[in-house]
KOLTOR-226826 format. One record per residue (C-alpha): residue in three letters; x, y negated, z. Coordinates in steps of 0.05 Angstrom, whole numbers, plus 5000, padded with zeros to 4 digits. Example, Ala and Ser with C-alpha at 12.3 -4.5 7.8 and 13.67 -1.06 7.14 Angstrom:
<atoms>
('ALA',(5246,5090,5156)) ('SER',(5273,5021,5143)) 
</atoms>
This chain:
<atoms>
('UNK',(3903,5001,8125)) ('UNK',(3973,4992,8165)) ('UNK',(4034,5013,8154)) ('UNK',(4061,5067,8212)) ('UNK',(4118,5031,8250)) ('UNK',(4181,5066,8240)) ('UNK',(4220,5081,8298)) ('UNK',(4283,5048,8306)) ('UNK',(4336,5094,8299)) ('UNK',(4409,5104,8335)) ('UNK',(4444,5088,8270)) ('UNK',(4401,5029,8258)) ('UNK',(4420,5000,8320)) ('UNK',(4500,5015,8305)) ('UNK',(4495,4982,8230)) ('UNK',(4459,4915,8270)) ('UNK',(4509,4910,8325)) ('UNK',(4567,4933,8254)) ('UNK',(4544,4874,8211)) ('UNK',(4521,4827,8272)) ('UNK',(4590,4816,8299)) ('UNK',(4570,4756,8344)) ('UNK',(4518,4794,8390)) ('UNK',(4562,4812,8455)) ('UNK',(4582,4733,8447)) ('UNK',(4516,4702,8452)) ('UNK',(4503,4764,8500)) ('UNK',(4559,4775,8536)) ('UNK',(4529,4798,8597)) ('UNK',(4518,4857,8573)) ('UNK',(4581,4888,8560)) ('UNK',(4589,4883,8640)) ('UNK',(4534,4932,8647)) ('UNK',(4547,4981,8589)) ('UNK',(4575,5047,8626)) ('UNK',(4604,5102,8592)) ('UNK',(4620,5176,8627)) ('UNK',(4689,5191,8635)) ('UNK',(4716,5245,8592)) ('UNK',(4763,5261,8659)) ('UNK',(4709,5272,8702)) ('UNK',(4624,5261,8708)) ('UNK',(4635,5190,8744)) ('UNK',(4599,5127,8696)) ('UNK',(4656,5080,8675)) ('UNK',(4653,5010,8650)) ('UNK',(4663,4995,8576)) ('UNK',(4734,4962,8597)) ('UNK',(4755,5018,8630)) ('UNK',(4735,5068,8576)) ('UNK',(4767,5021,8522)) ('UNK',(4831,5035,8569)) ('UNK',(4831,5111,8570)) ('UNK',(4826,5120,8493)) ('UNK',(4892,5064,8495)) ('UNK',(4923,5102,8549)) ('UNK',(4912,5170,8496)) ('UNK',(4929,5128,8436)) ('UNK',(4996,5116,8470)) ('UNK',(5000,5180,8497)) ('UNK',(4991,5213,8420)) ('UNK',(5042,5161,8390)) ('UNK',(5093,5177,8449)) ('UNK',(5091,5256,8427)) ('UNK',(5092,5241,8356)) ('UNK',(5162,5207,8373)) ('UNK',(5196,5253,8417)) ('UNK',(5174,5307,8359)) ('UNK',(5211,5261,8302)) ('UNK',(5268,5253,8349)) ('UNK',(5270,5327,8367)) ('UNK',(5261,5342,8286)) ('UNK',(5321,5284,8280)) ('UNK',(5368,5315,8329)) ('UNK',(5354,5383,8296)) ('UNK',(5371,5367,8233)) ('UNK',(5429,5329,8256)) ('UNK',(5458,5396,8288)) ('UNK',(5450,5438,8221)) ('UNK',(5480,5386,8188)) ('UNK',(5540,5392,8226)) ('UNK',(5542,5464,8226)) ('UNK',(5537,5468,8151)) ('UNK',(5593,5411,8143)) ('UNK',(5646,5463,8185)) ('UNK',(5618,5522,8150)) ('UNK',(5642,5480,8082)) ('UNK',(5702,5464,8113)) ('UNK',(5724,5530,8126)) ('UNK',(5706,5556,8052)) ('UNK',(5742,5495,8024)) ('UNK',(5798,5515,8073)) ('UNK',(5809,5591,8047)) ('UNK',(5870,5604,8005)) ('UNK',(5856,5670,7972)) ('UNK',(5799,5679,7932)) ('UNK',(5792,5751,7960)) ('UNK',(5772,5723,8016)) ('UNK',(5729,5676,8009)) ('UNK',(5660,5736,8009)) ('UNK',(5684,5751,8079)) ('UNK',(5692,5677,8102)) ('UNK',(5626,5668,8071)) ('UNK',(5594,5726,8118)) ('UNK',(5626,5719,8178)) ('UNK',(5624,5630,8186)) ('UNK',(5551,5648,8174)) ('UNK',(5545,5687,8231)) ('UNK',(5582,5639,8265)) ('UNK',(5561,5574,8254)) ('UNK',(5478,5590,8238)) ('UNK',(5475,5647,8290)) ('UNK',(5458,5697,8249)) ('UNK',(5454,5773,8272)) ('UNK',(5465,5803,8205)) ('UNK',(5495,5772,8143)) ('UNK',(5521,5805,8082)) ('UNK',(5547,5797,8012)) ('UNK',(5554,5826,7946)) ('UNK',(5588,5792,7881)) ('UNK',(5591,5816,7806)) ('UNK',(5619,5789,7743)) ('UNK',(5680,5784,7779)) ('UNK',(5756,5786,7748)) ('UNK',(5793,5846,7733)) ('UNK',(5837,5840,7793)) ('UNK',(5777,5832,7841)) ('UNK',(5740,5884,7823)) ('UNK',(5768,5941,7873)) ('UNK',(5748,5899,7928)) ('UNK',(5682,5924,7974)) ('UNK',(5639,5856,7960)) ('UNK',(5638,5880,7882)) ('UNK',(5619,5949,7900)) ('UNK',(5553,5984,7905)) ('UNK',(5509,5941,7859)) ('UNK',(5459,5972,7825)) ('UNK',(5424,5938,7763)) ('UNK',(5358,5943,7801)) ('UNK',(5383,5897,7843)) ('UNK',(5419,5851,7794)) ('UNK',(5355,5849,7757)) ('UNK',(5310,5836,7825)) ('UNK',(5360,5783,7839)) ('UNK',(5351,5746,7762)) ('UNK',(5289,5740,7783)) ('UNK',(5296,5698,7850)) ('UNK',(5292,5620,7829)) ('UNK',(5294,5606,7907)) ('UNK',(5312,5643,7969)) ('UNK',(5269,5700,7992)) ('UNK',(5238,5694,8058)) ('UNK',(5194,5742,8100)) ('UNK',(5192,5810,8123)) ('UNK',(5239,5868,8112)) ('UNK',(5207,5907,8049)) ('UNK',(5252,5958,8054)) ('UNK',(5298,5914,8003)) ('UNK',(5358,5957,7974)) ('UNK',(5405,5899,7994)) ('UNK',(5383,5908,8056)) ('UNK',(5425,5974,8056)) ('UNK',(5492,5935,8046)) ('UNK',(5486,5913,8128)) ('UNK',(5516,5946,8184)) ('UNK',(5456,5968,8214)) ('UNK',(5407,5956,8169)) ('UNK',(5351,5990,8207)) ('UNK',(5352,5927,8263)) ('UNK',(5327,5882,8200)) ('UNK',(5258,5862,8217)) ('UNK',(5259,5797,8173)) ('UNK',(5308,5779,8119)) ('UNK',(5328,5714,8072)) ('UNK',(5352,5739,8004)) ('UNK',(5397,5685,7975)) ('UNK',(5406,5691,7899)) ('UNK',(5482,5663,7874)) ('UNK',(5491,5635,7812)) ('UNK',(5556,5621,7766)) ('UNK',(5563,5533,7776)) ('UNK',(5588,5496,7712)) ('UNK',(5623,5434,7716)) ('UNK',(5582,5389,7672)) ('UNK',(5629,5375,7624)) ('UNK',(5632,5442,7605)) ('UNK',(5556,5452,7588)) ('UNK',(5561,5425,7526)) ('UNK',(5506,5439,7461)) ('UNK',(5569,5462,7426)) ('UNK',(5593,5512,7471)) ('UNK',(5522,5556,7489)) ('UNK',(5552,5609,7524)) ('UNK',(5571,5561,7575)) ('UNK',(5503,5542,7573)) ('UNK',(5480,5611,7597)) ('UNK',(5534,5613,7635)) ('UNK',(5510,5564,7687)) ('UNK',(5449,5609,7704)) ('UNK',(5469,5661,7708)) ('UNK',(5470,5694,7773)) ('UNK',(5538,5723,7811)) ('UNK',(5514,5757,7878)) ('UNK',(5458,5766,7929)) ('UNK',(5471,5735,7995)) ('UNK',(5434,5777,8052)) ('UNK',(5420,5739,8122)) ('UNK',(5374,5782,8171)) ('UNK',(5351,5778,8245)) ('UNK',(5314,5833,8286)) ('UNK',(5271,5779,8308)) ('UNK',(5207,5774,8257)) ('UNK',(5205,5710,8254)) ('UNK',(5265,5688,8242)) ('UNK',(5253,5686,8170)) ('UNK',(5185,5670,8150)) ('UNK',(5149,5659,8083)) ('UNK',(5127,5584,8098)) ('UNK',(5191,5565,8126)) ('UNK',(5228,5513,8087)) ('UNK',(5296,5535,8044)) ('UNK',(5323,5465,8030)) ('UNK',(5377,5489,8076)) ('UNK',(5385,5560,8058)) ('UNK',(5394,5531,7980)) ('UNK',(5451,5488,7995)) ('UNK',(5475,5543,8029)) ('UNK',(5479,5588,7961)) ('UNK',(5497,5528,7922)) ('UNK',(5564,5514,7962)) ('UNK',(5574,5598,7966)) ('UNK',(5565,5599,7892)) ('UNK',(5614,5534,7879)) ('UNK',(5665,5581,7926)) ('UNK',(5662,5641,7888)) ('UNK',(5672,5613,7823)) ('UNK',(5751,5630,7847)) ('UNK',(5733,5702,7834)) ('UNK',(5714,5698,7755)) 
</atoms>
């Protein structure tokens, strides 16, 4: 009794024509025949021309992806810039006293940034009257310990939010903790309190827009981190 033929199949006819790679040369007439419908249209295009439009969208695709890396490039290349003057100006303040304030307002400034404010504790005696060390409370000092990056996202009716001029406009909000910085040589295994020193925090740094997605929880905070590192480096003049 015979064997039922089995039909030849679409994929067996692609894995002949894969591993038979000299077909279209011994039967080249072919290819000037194969027609394909064009996905701009319902007209029947030849294989050439087909081969064409998906290197026309190739190109097209590769094109995009540059103008997006050199858009991303120029980008970065402007908050670079803006975070180099906003340095400048803190390394440019005489008086420690002022240096919160500089912080705030070069914020505003240079980052265009509706809202921006600051608080600061474990500051010395002789800073201590000042409003930026005012109106802490340890629920806030503790929320802050807790921060090992900068908060992003909506306005949950933070405490901090409170220390803003009109804190009612804040529909999204970055909470950047500040901590003490140690010069290197001075964390030593000898000396532990230094140690402890170094991570401990100093102050909250508040940044809010009215727009509510300004600040978003999958935005990146490389930026906003350097930003507390080189406010935290500044107000090391206040201990």
């Amino acid at each position: 009794m015979s064997n039922p033929i089995t039909p030849i199949t679409e994929d067996d006819i692609a894995n002949f024509l894969v591993n038979t790679p000299d077909f279209f040369e011994r039967h080249a007439q072919l290819l000037s025949n194969v027609r394909f419908v064009s996905p701009h249209g319902q007209r029947a295009v030849s294989l050439q021309e087909r081969q064409a439009d998906m290197l026309r969208e190739k190109i097209r695709a590769l094109e995009q992806r540059m103008m997006e890396m050199i858009r991303n490039g120029s980008d970065n290349a402007v908050l670079s810039d803006r975070l180099h003057r906003w340095s400048q100006s803190l390394l440019m303040t005489q008086h420690p006293a002022d240096i919160p304030g500089i912080i705030v307002d070069e914020i505003q400034h240079h980052f265009m940034v509706p809202q921006v404010a600051i608080r600061v504790w474990h500051v010395g005696e002789a800073f201590q009257i000042e409003h930026f060390a005012q109106g802490v409370s340890d629920d806030v000092k503790a929320f802050v310990n807790g921060l090992r990056t900068p908060y992003c996202g909506v306005n949950a009716e933070f405490e901090a939010v409170q220390w803003l001029a009109h804190p009612h406009e804040a529909q999204s909000v970055a909470l950047l903790p500040l901590r003490s910085t140690v010069s290197p040589w001075e964390v030593k295994e000898d000396n532990p309190s230094k140690v402890a020193e170094h991570d401990a925090t100093l102050g909250l740094l508040v940044l809010a827009s009215p727009d509510p997605q300004r600040f978003h929880s999958s935005m990146g905070t490389d930026l906003l981190s350097r930003i507390a590192e080189l406010a935290s480096a500044a107000l090391s003049r206040l201990r």
